[in-house]
DSSP file (Angstrom, degrees, kcal/mol; ACC not computed):
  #  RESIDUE AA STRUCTURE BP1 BP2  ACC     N-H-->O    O-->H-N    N-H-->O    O-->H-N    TCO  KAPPA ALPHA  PHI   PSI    X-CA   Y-CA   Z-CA
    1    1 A X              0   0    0      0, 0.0     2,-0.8     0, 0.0    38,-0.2   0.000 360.0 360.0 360.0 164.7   80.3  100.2  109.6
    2    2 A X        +     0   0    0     36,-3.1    36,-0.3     1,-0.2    37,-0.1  -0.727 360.0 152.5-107.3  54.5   80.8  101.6  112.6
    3    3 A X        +     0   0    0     -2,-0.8    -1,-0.2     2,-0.1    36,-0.0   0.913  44.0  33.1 -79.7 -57.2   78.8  105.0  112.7
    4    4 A X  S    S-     0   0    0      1,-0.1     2,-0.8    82,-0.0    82,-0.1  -0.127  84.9 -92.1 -88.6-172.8   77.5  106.7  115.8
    5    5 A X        -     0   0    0     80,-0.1    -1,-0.1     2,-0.0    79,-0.1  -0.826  40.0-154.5-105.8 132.0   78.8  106.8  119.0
    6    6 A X        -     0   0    0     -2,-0.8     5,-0.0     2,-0.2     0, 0.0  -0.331  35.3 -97.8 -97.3-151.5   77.5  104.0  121.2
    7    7 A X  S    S+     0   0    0      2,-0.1     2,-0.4    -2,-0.1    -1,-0.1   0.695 100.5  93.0-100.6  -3.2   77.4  104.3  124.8
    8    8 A X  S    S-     0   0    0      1,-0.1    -2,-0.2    75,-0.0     3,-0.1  -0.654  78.8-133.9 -92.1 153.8   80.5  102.5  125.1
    9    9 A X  S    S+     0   0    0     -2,-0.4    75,-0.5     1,-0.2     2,-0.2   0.298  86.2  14.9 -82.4   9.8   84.1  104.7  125.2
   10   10 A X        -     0   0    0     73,-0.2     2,-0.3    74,-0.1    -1,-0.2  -0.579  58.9-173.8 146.3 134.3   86.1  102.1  122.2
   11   11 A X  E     -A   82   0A   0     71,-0.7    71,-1.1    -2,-0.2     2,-0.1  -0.941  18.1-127.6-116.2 125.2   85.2   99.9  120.2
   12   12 A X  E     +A   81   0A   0     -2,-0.3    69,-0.3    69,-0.2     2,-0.2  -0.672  46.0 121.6 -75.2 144.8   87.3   97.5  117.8
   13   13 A X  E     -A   80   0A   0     67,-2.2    67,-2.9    65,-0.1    27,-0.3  -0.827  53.2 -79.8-163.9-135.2   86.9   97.2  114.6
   14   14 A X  E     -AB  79  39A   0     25,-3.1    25,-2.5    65,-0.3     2,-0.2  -0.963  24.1-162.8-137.4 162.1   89.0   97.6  111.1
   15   15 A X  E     -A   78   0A   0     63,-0.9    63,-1.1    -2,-0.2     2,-0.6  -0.644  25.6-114.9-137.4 170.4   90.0  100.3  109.1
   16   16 A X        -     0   0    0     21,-0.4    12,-1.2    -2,-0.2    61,-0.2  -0.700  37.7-161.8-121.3  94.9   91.3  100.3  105.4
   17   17 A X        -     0   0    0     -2,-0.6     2,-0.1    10,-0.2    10,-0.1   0.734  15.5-166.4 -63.4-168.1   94.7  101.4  105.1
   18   18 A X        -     0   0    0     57,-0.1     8,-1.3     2,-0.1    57,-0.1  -0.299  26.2-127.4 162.0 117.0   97.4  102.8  102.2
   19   19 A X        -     0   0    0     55,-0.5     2,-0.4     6,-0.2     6,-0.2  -0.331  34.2-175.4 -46.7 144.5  101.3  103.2  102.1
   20   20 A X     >  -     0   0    0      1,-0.1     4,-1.0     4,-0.1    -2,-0.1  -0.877  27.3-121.3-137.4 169.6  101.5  107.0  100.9
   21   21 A X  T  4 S+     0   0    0     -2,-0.4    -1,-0.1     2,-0.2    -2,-0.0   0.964 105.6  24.9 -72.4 -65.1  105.4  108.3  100.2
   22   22 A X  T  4 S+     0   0    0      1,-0.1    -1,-0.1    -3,-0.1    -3,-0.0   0.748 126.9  42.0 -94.6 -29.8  105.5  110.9  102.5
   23   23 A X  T  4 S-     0   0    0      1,-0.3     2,-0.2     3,-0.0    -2,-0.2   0.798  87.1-145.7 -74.3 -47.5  102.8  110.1  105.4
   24   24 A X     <  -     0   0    0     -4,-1.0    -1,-0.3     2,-0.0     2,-0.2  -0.767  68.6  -1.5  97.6-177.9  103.6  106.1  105.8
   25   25 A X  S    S+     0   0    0     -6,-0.2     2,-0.3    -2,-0.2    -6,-0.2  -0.384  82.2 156.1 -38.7 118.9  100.5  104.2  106.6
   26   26 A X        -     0   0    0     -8,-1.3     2,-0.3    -2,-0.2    -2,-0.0  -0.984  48.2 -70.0-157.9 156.8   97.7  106.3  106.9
   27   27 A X        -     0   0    0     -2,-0.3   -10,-0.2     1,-0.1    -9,-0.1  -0.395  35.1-168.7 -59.9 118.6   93.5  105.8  106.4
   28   28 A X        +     0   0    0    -12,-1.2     2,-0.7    -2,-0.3    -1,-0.1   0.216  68.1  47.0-105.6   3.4   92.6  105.2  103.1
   29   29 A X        +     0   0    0      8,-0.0     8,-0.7   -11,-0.0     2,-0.3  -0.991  58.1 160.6-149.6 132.0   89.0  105.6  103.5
   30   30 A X  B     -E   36   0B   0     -2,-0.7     6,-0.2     6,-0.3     2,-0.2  -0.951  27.8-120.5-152.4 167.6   87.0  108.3  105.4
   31   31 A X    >   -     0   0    0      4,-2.5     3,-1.3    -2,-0.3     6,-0.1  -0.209  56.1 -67.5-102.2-153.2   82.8  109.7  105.3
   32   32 A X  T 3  S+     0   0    0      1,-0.2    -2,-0.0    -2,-0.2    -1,-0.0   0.739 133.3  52.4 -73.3 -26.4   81.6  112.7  104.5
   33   33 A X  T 3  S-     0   0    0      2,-0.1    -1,-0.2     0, 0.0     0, 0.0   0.300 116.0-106.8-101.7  19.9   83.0  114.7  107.8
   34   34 A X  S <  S+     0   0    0     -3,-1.3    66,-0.4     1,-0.2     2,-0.3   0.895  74.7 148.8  62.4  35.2   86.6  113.2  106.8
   35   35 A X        -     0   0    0     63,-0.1    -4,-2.5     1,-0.1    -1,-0.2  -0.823  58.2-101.3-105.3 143.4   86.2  111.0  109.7
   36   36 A X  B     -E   30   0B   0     50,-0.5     2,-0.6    -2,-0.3    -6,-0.3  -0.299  38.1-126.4 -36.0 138.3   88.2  107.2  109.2
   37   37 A X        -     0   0    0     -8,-0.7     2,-0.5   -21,-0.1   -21,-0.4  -0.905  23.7-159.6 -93.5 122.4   85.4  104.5  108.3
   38   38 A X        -     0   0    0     -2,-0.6   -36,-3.1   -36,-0.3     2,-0.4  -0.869   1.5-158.4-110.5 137.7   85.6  101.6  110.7
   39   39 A X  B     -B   14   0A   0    -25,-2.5   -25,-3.1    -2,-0.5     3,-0.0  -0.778  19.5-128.8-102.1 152.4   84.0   98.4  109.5
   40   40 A X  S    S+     0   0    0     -2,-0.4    -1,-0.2   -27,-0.3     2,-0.1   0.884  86.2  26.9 -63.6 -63.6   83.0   95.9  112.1
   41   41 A X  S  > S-     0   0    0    -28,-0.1     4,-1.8     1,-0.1   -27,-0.2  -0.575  74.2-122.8-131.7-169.6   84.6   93.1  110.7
   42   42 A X  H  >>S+     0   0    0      1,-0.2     4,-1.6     2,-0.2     5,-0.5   0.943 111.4  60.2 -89.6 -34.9   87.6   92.5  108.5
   43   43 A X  H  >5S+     0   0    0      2,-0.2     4,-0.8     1,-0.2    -1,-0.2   0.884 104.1  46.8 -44.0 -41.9   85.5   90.8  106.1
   44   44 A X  H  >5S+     0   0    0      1,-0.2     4,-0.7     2,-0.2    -1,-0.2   0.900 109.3  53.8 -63.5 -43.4   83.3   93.8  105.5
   45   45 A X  H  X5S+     0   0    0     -4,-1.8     4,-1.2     2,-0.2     3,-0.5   0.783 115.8  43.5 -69.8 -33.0   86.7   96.3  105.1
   46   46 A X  H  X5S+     0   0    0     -4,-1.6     4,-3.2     1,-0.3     5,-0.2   0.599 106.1  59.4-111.7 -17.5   88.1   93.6  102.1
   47   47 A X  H  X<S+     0   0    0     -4,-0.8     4,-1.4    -5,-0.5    -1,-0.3   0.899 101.7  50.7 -71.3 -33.1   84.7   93.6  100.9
   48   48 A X  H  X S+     0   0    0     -4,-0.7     4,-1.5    -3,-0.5    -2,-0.2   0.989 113.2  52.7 -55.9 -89.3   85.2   97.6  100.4
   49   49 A X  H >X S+     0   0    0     -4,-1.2     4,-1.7     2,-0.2     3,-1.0   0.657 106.2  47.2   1.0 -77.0   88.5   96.6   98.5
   50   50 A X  H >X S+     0   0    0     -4,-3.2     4,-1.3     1,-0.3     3,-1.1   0.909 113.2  44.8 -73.2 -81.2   87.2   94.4   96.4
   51   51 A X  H 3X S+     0   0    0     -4,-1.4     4,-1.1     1,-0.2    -1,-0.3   0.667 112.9  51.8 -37.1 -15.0   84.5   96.5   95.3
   52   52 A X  H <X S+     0   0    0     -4,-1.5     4,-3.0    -3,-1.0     3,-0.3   0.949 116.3  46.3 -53.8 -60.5   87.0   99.9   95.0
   53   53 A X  H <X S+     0   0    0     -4,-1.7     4,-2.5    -3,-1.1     5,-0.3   0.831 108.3  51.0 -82.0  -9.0   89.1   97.3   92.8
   54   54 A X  H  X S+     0   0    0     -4,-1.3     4,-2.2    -5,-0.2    -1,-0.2   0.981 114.6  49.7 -58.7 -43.0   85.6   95.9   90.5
   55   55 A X  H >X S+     0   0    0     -4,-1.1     4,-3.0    -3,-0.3     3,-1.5   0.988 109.8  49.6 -73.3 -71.1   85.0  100.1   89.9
   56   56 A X  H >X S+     0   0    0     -4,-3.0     4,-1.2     1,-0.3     3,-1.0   0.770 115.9  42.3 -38.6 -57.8   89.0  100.4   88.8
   57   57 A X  H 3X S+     0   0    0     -4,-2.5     4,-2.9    13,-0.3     3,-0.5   0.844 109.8  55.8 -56.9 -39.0   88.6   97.3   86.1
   58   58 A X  H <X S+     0   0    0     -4,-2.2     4,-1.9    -3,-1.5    -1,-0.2   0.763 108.2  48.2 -62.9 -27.2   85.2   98.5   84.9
   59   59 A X  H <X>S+     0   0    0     -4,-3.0     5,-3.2    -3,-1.0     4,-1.2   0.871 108.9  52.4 -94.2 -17.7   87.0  101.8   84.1
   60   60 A X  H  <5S+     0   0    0     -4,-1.2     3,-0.5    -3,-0.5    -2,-0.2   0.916 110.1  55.7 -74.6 -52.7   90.2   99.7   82.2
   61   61 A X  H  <5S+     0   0    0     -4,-2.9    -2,-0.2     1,-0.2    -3,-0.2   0.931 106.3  47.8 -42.7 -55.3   87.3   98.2   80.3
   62   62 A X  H  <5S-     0   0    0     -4,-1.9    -2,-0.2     1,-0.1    -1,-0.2   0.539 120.8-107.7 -47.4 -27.2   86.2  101.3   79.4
   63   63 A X  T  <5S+     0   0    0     -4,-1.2    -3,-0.2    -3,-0.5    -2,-0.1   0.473  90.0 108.5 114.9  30.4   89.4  102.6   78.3
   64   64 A X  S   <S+     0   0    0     -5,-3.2    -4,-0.3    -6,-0.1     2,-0.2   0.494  70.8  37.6-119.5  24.0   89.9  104.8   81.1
   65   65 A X  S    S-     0   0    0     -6,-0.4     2,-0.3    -8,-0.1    -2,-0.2  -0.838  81.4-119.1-130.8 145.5   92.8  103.3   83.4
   66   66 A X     >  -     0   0    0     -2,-0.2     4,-1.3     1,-0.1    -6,-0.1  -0.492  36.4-105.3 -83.1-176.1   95.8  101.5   82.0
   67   67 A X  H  > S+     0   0    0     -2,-0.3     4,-1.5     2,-0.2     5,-0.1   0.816 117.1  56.1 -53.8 -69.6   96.0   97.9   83.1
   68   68 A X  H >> S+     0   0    0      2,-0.2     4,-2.4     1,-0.2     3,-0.5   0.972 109.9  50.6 -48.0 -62.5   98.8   97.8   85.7
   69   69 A X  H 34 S+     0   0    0      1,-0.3     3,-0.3     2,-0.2    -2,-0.2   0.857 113.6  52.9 -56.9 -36.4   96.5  100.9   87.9
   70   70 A X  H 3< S+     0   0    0     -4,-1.3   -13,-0.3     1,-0.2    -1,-0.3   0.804 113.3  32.0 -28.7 -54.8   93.6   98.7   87.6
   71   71 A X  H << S+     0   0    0     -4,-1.5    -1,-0.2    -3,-0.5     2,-0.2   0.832  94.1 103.2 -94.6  -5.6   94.6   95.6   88.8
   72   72 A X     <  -     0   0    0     -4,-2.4     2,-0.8    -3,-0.3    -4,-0.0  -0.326  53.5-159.3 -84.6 131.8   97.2   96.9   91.5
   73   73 A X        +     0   0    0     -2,-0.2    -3,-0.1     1,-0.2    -1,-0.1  -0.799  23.6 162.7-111.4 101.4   95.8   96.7   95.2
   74   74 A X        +     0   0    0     -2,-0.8   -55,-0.5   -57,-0.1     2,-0.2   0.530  44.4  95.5 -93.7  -3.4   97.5   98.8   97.3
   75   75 A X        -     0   0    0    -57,-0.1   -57,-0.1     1,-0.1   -58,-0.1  -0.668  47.7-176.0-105.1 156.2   95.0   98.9  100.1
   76   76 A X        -     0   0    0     -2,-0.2     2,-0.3   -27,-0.0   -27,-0.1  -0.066  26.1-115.1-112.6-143.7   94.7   97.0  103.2
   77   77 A X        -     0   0    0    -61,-0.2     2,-0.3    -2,-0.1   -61,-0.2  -0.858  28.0-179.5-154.2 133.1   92.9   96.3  106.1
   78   78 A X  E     -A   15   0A   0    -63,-1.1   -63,-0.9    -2,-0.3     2,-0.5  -0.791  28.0-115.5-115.2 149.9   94.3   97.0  109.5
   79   79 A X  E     +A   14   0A   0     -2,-0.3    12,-0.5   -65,-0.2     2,-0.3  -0.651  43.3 169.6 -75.8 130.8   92.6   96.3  113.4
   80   80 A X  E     -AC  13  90A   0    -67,-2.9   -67,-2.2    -2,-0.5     2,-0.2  -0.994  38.0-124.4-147.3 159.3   92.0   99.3  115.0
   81   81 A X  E     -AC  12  89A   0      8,-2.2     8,-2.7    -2,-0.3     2,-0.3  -0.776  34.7-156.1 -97.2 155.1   90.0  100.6  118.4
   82   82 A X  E     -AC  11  88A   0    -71,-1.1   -71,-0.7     6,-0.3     6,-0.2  -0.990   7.5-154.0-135.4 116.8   87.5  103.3  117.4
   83   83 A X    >   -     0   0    0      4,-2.2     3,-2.2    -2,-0.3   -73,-0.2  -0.180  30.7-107.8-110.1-167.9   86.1  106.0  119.7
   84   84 A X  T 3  S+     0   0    0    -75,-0.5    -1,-0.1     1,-0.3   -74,-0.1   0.994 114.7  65.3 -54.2 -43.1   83.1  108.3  120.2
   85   85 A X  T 3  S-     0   0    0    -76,-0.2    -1,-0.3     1,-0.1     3,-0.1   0.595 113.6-116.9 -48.2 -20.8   85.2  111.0  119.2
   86   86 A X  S <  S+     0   0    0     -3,-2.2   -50,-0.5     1,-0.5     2,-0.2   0.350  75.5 129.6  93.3 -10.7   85.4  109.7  115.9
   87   87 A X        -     0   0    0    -52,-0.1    -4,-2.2    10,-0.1    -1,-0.5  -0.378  46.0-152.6 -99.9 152.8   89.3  109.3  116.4
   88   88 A X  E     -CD  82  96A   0      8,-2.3     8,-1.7    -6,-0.2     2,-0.4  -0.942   2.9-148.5-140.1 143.3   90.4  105.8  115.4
   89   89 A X  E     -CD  81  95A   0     -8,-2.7    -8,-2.2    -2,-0.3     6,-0.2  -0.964   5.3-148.5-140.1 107.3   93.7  104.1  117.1
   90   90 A X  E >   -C   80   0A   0      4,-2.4     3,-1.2    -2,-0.4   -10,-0.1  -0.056  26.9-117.9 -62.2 162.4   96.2  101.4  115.2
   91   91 A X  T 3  S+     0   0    0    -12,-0.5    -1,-0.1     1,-0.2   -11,-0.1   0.711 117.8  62.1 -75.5 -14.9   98.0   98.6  117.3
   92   92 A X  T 3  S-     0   0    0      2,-0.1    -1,-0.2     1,-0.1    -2,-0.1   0.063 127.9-101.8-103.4  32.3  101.2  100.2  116.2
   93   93 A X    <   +     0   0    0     -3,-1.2     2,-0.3     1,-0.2    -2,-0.1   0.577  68.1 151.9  82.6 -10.8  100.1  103.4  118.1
   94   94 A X        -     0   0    0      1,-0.0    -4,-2.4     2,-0.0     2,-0.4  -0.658  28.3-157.4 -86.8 143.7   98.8  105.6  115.2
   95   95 A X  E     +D   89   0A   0     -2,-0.3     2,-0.4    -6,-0.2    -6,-0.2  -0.927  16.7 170.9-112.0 122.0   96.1  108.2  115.8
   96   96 A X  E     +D   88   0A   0     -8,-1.7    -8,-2.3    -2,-0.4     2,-0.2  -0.973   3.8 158.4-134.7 170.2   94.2  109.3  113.1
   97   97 A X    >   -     0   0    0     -2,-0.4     3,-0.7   -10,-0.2   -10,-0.1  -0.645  63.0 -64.1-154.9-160.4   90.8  111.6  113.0
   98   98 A X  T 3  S+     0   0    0      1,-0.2   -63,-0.1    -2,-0.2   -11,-0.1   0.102 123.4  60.3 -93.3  25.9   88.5  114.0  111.0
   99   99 A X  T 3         0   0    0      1,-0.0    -1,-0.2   -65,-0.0   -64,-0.1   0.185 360.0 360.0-150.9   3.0   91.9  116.8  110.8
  100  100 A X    <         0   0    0     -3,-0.7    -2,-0.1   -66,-0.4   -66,-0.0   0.522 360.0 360.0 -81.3 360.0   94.5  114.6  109.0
């Protein structure tokens, strides 16, 4: 992941995404200051995924998700430039930060 600011002003890297009703595409994933988490590579963001979706099935074993919310993967993984600021920037022009 993508933590500090390095000395350079943007960075690429990828962000893990989620349709929401009223928002559209928007960052599905944040840290502790409600800042986007950018992974370095795309592998690393699907790697998030899949561990999100192991936790959801572990809890439908347990008998505490039905079936369908368990196995359904709504999240993705998008390219994005990432800055010092913390502010993260989609190819399609969306800005998101630590105030959405």
């Amino acid at each position: 992941m993508i933590k500090s600011p390095s000395p350079e002003p943007e960075r690429r890297g990828f962000c893990i995404y989620l349709n929401t009703f009223f928002q559209g595409p928007t960052v599905a994933v944040r840290d502790g200051e409600n800042c986007p988490v950018v992974f370095a590579t795309k592998r690393e963001a699907e790697l998030e995924i899949v561990d999100h979706l192991q936790t959801r099935l572990q809890e439908f074993i347990d008998g505490e998700r039905d079936f369908e919310d368990a196995t359904s993967v709504e999240e993705y993984v998008v390219p994005v430039t990432a800055f010092a600021s913390g502010e993260v920037k989609d190819d399609d022009g969306r800005i998101f930060n630590n105030e959405d």
